[in-house]
C-alpha positions in Angstrom: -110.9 105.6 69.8 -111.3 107.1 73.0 -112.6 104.7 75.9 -116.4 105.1 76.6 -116.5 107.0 80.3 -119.0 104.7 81.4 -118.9 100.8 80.5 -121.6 98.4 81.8 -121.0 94.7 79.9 -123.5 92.3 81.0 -125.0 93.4 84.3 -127.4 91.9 86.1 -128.8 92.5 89.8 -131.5 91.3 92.0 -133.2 92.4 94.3 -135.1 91.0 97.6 -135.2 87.4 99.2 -136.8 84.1 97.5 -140.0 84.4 96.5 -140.2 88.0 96.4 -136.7 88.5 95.0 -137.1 90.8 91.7 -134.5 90.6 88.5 -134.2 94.3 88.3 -131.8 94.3 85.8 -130.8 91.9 83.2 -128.0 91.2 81.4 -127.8 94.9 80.7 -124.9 96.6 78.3 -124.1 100.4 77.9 -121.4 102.4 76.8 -121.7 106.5 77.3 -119.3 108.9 75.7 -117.4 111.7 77.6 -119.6 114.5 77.1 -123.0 113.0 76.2 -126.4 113.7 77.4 -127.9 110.6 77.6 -131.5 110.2 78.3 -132.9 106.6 80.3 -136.2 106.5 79.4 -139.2 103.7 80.4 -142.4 102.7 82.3 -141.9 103.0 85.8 -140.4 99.6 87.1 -138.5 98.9 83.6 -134.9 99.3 86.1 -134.3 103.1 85.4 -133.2 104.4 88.4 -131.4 100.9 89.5 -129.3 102.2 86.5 -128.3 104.9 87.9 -127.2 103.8 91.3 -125.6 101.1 89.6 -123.3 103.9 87.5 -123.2 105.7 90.8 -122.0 102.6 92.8 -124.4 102.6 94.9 -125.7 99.2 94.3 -123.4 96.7 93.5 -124.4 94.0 90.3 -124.3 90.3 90.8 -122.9 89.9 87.7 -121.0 91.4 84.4 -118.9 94.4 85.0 -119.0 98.2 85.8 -116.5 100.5 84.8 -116.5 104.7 85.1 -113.9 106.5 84.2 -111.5 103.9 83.6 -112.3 102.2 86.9 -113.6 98.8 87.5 -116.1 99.4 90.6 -116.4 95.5 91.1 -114.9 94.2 94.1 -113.6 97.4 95.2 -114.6 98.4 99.1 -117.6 100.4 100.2 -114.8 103.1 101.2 -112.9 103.2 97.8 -116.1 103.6 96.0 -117.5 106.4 98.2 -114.3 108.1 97.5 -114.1 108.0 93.7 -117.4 109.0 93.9 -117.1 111.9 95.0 -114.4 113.1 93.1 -116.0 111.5 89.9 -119.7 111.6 89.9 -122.2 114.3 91.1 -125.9 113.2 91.7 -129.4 115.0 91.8 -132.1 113.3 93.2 -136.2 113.9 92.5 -137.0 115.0 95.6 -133.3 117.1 96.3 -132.2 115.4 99.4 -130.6 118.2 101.3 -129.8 118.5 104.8 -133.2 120.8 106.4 -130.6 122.2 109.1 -127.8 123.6 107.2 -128.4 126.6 105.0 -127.7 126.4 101.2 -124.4 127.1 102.0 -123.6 124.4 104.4 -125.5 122.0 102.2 -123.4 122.6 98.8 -120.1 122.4 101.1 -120.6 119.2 103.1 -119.3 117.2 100.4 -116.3 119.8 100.2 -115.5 119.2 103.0 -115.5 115.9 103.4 -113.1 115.6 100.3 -111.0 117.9 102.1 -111.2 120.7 99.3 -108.9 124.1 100.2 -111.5 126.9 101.1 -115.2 124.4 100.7 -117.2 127.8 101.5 -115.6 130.2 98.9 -116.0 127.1 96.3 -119.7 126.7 97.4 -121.0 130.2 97.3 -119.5 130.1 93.7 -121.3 127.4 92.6 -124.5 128.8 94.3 -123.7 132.2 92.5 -123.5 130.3 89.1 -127.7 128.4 89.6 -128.6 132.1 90.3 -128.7 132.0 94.3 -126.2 134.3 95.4 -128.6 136.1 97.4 -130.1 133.0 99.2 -127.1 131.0 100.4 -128.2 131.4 104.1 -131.6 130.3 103.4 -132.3 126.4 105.0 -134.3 124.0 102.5 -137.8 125.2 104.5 -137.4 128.7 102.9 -136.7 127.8 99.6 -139.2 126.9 96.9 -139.1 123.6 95.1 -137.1 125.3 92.2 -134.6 127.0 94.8 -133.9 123.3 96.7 -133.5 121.7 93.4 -130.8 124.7 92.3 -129.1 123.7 95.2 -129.1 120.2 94.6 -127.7 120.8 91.1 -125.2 123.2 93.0 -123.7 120.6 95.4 -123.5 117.8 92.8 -121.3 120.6 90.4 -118.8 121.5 93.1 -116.8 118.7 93.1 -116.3 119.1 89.5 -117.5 115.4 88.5 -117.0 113.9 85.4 -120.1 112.8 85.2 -123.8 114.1 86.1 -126.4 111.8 86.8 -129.9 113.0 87.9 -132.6 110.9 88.5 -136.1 112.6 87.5 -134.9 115.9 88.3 -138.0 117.8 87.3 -140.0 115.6 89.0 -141.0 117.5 91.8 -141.3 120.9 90.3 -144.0 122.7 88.1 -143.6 122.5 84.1 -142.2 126.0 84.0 -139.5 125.7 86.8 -138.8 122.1 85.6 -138.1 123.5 82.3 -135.6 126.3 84.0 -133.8 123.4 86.0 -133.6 121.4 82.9 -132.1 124.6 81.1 -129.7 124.7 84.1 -128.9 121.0 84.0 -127.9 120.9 80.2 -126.3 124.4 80.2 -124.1 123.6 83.3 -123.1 119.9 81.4 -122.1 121.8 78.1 -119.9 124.1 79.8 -118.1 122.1 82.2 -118.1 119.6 79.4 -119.4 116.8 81.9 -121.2 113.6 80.6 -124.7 114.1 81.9 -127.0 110.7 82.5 -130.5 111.3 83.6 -133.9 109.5 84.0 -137.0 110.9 83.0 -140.6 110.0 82.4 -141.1 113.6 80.4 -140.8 113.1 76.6 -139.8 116.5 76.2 -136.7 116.2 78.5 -135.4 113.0 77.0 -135.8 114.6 73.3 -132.8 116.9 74.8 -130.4 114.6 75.2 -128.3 113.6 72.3 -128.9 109.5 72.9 -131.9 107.8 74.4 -131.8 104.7 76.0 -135.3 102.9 76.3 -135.8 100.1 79.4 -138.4 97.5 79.8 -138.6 94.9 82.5 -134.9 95.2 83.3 -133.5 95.2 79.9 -132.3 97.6 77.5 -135.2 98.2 74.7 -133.6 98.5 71.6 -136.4 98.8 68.9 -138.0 101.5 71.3 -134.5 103.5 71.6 -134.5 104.0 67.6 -138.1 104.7 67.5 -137.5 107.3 70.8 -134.4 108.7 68.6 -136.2 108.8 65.3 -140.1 110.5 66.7 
């Protein structure tokens, strides 16, 4: 049987200081498949996106373990995590993140370059080419329109080639028509590249697209509401 690509067994994290410290996850166990779309669905506070930047390493748990790709991310260095991650996991935010002084171009490239890819321009006008912005790759994030920015986005997080896609309500932003285009992108780009794609979303329509759904409530995996969200 082939090893799940992600592994959480038993993680738990909180968050803040004494009396305001928060259990935003608890006790929390997931396995993903290479190659699965996998929708986190819940009501806003249930420790959706803490998920994801948990799977990303970008927070680290105070319990259980954490293992992508056949790497256990607990106890490694701040360093040796920013480094797998970029070779293993590309990332779109809600609201796109990308850098208002560097064109398109420079923005899918940065993390090219920092990886020290062979030719990190060529490689990002291709991935630009393939979201259907060929013609705006010297545009800055000012001249683009929400659906543009979050092409890029998806652009940058594809270049590396990850393993995995995570997106964290990435049609949040955007109008229902263009967020349905960026979710057409999303899933179409995924299939292709056969990446395992991991997003969270508040729109019912966009979870129904992924093949699993994984429902959250106050920290914890909701497992009566996955099957019902899986058999609606």
């Amino acid at each position: 049987m082939t090893e799940p690509v992600i592994q959480l067994k038993d993680v738990s994290l909180r968050l803040g200081q004494g009396a305001s410290a928060v259990d935003v996850l608890k006790k929390v166990s997931l396995d993903v498949a290479s190659g699965e779309a996998t929708g986190i669905v819940g009501p806003s506070g249930s420790g959706k996106s803490t998920l994801l930047m948990v799977i990303a390493g970008l927070e680290r748990v105070d319990s259980g373990t954490v293992r992508i790709a056949g790497h256990l991310l607990n106890g490694q260095s701040e360093d040796r995590i920013a480094a797998f991650r970029g070779r293993n996991i590309g990332i779109v935010f809600q609201s796109f993140h990308l850098i208002p002084n560097m064109t398109a171009l420079e923005n899918v490239a940065v993390p090219l370059e920092l990886a020290g890819r062979n030719d990190p321009f060529g490689a990002a006008f291709r991935e630009l080419d393939a979201v259907g912005l060929a013609d705006r790759v010297t545009h800055y994030p000012g001249e683009l329109s929400g659906g543009e920015q979050q092409r890029v986005a998806i652009a940058r997080a594809l270049a590396p080639e990850p393993r995995i896609l995570i997106a964290d309500e990435p049609t949040g932003n955007l109008d229902q028509a263009t967020g349905r285009q960026i979710a057409d992108l999303l899933f179409a780009e995924a299939k292709e590249r056969g990446m395992t794609l991991v997003l969270v979303t508040h729109d019912p329509s966009l979870a129904g697209r992924c093949a699993r759904q994984v429902a959250m409530r106050s920290g914890r995996i909701d497992v009566e509401a996955g099957r019902l969200a899986v058999t609606v």
